[in-house]
N, C-alpha and C positions, 0 to 999 in steps of 0.2 A: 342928414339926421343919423346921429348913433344907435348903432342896433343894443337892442333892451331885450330879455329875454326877462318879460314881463310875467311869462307863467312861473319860472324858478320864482321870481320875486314876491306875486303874489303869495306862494307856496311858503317861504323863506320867511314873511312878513307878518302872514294872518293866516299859517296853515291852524290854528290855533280857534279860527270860529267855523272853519269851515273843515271837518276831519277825514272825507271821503274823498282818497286819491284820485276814487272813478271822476269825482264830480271835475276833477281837472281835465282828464286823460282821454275825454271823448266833447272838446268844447264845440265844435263846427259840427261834429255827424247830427245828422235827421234820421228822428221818427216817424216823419210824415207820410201816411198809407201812400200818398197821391202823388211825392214829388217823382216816383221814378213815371209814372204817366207823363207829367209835365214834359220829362225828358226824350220820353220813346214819341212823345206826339210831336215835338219837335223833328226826329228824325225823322218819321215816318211821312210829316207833311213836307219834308224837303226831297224823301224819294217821290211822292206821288206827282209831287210841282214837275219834278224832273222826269216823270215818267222814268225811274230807275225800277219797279217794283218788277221784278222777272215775268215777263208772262209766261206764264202754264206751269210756273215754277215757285216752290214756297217761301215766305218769308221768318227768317228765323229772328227771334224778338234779343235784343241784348240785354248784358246785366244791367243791374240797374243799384239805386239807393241802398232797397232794401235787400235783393238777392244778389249778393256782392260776390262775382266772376261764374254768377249763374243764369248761361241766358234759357231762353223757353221760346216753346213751339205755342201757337196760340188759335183758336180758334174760333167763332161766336159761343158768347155764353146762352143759356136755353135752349137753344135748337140745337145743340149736338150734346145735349144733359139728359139723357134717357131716364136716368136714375135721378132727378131734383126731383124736390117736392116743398121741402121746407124753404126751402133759396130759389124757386124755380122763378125768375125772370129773364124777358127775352126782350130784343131791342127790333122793334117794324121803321122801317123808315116809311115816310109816307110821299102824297105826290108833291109838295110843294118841297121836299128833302129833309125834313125835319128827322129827327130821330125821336122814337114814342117809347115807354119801357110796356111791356103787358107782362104783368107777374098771374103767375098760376092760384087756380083757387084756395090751396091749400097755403100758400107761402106766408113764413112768419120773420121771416129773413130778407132783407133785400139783397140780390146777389152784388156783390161788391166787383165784378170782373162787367157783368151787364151795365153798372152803375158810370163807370169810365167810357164803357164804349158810347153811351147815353151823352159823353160829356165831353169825348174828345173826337174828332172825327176822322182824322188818321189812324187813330186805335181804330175803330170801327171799320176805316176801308181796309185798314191791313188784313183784320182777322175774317173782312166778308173776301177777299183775293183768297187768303191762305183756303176756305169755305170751296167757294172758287174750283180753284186746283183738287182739293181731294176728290169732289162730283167725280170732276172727269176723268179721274183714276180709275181703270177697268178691272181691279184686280189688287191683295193686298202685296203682293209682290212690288208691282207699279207704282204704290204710294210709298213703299220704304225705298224704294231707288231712289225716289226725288226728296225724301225726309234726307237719306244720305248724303245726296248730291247738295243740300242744303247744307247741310249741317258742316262739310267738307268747306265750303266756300264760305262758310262765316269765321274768319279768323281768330274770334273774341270767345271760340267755345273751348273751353281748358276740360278740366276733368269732373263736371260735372253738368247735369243738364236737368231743368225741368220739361216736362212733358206736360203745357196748359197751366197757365194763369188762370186763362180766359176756355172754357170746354168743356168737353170731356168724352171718355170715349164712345164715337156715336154706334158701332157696329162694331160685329164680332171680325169684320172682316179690313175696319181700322187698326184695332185693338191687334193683330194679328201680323200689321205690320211694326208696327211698334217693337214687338218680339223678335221681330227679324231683322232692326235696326238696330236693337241693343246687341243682339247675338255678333252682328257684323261689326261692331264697336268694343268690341269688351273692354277698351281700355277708358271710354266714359262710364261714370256711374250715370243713369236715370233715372228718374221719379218720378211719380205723378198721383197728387190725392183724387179718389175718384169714386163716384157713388152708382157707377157702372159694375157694380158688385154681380150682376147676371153674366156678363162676358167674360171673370176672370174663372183659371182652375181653381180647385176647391183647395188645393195646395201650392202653400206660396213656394217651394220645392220644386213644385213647377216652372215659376217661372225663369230666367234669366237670371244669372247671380247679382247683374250689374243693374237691373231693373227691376227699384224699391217702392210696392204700391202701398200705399197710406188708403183702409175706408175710410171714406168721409160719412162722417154718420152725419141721419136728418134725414134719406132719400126714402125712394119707393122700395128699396131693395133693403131694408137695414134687417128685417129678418134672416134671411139667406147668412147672416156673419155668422151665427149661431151653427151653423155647418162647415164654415172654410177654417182652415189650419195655416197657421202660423204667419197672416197676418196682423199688423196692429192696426188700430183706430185713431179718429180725430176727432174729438168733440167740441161743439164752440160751447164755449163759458160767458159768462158776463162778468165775473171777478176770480180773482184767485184762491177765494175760500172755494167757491165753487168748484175748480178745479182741486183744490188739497181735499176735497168731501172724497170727490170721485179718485184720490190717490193719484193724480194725472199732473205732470210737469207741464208748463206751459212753455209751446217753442216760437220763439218771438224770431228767427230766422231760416229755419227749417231744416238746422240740421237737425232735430231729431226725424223729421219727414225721409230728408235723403240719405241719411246711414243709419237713423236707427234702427232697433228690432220691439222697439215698445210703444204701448199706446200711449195718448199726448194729448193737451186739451187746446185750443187757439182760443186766444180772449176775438168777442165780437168786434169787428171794425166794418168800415164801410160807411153808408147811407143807409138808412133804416126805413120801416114802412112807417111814413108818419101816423106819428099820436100812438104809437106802441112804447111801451119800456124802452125797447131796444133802440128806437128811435130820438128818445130824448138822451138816454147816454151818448151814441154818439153824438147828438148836437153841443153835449157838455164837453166832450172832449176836442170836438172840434172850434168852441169857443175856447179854451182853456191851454189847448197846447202853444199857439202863434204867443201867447203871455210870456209860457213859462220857455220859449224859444228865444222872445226877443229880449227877456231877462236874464240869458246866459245859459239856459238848464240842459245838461247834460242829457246824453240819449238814454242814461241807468236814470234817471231822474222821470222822464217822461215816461215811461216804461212801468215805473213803479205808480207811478199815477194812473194808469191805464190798467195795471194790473191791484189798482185798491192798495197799495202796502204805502203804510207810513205816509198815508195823504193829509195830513193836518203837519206833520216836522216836514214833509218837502216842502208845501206851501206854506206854511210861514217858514221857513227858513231864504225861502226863492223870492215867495211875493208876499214878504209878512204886510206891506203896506194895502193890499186887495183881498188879504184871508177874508175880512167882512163880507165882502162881494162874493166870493168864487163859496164860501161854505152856506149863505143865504142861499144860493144861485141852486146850489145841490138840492135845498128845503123847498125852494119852489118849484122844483121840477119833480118833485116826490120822489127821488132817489135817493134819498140820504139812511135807506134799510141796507143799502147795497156798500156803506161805507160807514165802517165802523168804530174810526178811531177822529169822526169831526164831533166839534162841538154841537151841543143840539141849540135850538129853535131859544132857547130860554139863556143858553151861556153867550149867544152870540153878541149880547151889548157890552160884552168884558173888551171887545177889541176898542171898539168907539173909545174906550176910557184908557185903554193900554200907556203905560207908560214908558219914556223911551228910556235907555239908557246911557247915561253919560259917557264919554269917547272919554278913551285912556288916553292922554296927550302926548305921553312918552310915547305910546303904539301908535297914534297918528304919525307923531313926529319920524319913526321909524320908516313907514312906509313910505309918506310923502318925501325924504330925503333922497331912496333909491331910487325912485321916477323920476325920470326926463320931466324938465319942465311943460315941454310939447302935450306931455299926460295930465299933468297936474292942474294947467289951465283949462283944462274939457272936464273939467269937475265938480259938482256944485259942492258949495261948501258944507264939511264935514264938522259937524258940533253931536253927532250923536252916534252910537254904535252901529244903530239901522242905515242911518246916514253912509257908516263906512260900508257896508255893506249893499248897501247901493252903489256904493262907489266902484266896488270892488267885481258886481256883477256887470257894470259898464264899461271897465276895462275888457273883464273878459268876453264882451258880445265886440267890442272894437278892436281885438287883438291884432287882425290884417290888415287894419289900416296903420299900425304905428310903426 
């Protein structure tokens, strides 16, 4: 089969209905919270098969999807979170091995780090080992030798490192090695958002040049910030107005977390405590993105749907044949105050009636000329714009196989 370099062509052919370069130039990348799990649970159950996990010794988490050449130290969520309250759940195993979640009185959050260990069970044995090994550390000397000693024999750590996914700092006498692992590294940056806001100095001046701490607001501790200097903040939002209210950039990868010096808002993700707001958003997102994934959509696409912008032109433009379904879907989940550019409850019988438009036969003829045949019979037949445009998102989800 002759090689087609189907994206020029696409581009070359009908850059003309589709105008955002992004939507070409990120076709294959995932925004999915969960897939880099998928992948560290796969390692993690192939070191445990193999009895590879060091004893007495820690495990350092790799990068993954989402934190792209950033791997992380990891730990149980809830029980080493001094500082939760809003997010505070904790994962008990019980006697028949089962893993249970117990979220704290106060929580309005479900913690998304607890929510994985709940769901993967390597995730879980890794961060109860790493658990494990700190116990038995006498001293925070003792735990940053073996942080080092980690961190040294993971091959895949370049120049930057998260400090917890999955934690956070349980004691002053953890938190102490940490500083003494960044100080012995200087040529990593480190990070770590953290609502252990009692165990840091009251200036960030204090600490390590190369170890960047983000508060995570929500905690027991969020008064205490009202005294500490020159650190920034993390607040979750539920949309991006939300965040443009409070003046706050939303960072969808963290580098505003690991180099920046300003505060920054995180849209909610995760699993949510059912029958809350926060809960049925994520169940809309997590029905809605595998859609807008398997019809081609771009990770600036999915991103902008999760942060509210321009969700009525992404979705009819991606899935104009399902806007019915996905903008009802929003009305009967009672979110539709949270999204402000779909149609309401009254406009929605305009789709039902929508008319298509008729395919320019010269632009058909254009396209279908440059395609391999191999392309053109995996097609269904094109008599309408929308048509071509189905067409055109089905190449671009089949790109690797032609």
């Amino acid at each position: 089969m002759r090689k087609v370099d189907l994206k020029k062509i696409i581009k070359e052919s009908i850059g003309s209905l589709i105008s955002e370069t992004e939507y070409y130039s990120k076709l294959f990348e995932s925004y999915e919270d969960e897939i880099f799990c998928e992948e560290e649970n796969i390692r993690l159950s192939s070191l445990l098969e193999e009895k590879k996990l060091p004893e007495g010794e820690f495990v350092i988490n790799k990068p993954n999807s989402k934190l792209v050449d950033i791997p992380s130290f990891n730990i149980p969520a809830g029980w080493t979170c001094p500082g939760a309250d809003l997010c505070m759940a904790k994962i008990k195993k019980g006697d028949d091995g089962s893993r249970n979640m117990e979220v704290g009185k106060s929580a309005a959050l479900k913690c998304f780090a607890a929510n994985l260990e709940q769901r993967y069970p390597a995730v879980y044995n890794a961060v109860q080992h790493n658990f494990r090994v700190l116990k038995d550390a006498k001293s925070a000397e003792q735990i940053a030798r073996k942080l080092i000693r980690a961190i040294k024999k993971a091959d895949f750590v370049k120049n930057k490192f998260r400090i917890h996914v999955h934690g956070d700092f349980l004691n002053k006498e953890y938190f102490d090695a940490w500083r003494i692992v960044a100080n012995y590294m200087p040529r990593i940056q480190f990070y770590a958002y953290t609502k252990s806001i009692h165990l840091l100095p009251k200036k960030a001046d204090d600490m390590p040049s190369n170890f960047n701490i983000t508060l995570s607001m929500g905690g027991k501790f969020d008064k205490r910030t009202d005294d500490m200097e020159g650190y920034h903040k993390a607040h979750i939002v539920k949309t991006k107005e939300e965040a443009d209210n409070l003046g706050l950039e939303i960072d969808y990868d963290d580098s505003l977390a690991n180099s920046g010096n300003k505060s920054f808002a995180l849209l909610l993700h995760g699993g949510q405590i059912a029958g809350t707001e926060n809960s049925k958003l994520v169940t809309f997102y997590n029905w809605l993105t595998p859609k807008l994934k398997s019809a081609g959509a771009s990770i600036t696409d999915v991103k902008r749907i999760k942060a509210k912008m321009r969700v009525a032109d992404i979705v009819t433009k991606i899935l104009p044949d399902q806007a019915e379904e996905i903008y009802s879907r929003i009305h009967r989940s009672k979110l539709s105050h949270l999204f402000d550019d779909i149609p309401s409850k009254q406009d929605l019988s305009k789709f039902k009636n929508r008319k298509k438009t008729p395919i320019d036969p010269d632009k058909l003829k254009r396209v279908i000329d440059k395609l391999p045949k191999s392309v053109v019979n995996k097609l269904e037949d094109i008599e309408t714009e929308e048509d071509l445009m189905s067409a055109i998102l089905k190449i671009k989800q089949n790109l690797k196989k032609f």
